[in-house]
C-alpha positions, 0 to 999 in steps of 0.5 A: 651982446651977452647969450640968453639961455632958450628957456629965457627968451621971450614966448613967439606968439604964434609959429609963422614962416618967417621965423627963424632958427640957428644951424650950422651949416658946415662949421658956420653958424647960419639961419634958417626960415621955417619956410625954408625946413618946410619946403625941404620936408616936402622933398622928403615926404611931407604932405602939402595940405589945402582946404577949401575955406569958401564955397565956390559956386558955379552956373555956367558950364565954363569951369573957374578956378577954386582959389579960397584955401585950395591953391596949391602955389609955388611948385618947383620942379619935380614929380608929384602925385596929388588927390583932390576930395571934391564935395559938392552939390546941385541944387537940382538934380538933373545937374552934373559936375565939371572938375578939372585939373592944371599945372600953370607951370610947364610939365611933362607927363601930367596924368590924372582920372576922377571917380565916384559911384553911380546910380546902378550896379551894371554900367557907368551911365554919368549919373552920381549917387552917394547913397550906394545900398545896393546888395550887389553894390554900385558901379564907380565910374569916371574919366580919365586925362593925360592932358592939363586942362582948364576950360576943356571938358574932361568929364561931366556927370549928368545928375545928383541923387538929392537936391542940396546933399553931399557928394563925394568926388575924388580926382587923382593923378600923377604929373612931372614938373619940369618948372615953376608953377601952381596945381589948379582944380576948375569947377564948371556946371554941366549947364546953365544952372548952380552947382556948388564946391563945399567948404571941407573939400582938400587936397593932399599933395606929395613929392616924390622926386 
């Protein structure tokens, strides 16, 4: 079969993972998936990015796992630092937030906290504001973890300054994997009553080793 210039080939449709490119590899014309370029950027660097597509809701206080766009998949060994934007709301304001974090996989230091601003300017007392106008400023608070979790309870903030407004969450960490596996975010009610993970929430993660 005689060669084609690039330029007469016929236009992909779309760019997909499957799609694959010439190299050659030590003297040997060989092939390489998209996928297979992605996953070595990773290792140099390039972010993995997620956004929640579908809002999660929850009424209960055991957390379920926010799949619909934030999964992260296919982890192979190596260290990571990762940070979840969580928007949510409470459709009543007395009601907190649960979030958690696991690696399906197994891991040894595995280390993350979560933050956001609170009501007053002077101590953490668990209650969310997100509109922080105080002239001395507002207190961020949160919790912290050295261990993977799902249902446990890291931490549970107690309230919401406005019924069905957006807050802001931010959990971040560090963890080592030492095999194959998925980096989750749980998401639980503080009781029995609705509160809601908004599409737009994102994670970035990057490998660093």
């Amino acid at each position: 079969m005689a060669d084609t210039k690039i330029s007469a080939l016929t236009a992909a449709s779309v760019a997909a993972g499957a799609n694959e490119l010439a190299i050659n590899e030590a003297g040997t014309s060989k092939k390489l998936t998209l996928t297979q370029i992605e996953a070595y950027l990773q290792t140099r660097g390039l972010p993995i990015v997620r956004r929640l597509n579908t809002q999660h809701d929850n009424a209960t206080t055991t957390p379920t796992e926010i799949a619909n766009g934030l999964e992260c998949t296919g982890l192979v060994a190596g260290t990571y630092v990762f940070q979840y934007n969580v928007i949510h709301q409470a459709p009543v304001a007395t009601t907190g937030i649960r979030l958690n974090v696991n690696f399906s996989g197994t891991s040894g230091a595995f280390v993350y906290w979560r933050r956001f601003y609170g009501l007053i300017a002077t101590a953490a007392d668990a209650n969310q504001d997100q509109t922080s106008v105080l002239a001395a400023g507002q207190v961020m608070q949160g919790w912290a973890d050295r261990a993977k979790q799902t249902t446990a309870v890291t931490g549970v903030t107690l309230s919401a300054d406005t019924v069905d407004a957006d807050m802001l969450t931010i959990v971040e960490g560090n963890f080592v994997a030492t095999g194959a596996g998925d980096l989750e975010l749980w998401h639980g009610s503080e009781v029995a009553a609705t509160t809601k993970v908004m599409v737009g929430t994102s994670l970035v993660v990057f490998r660093t080793a």
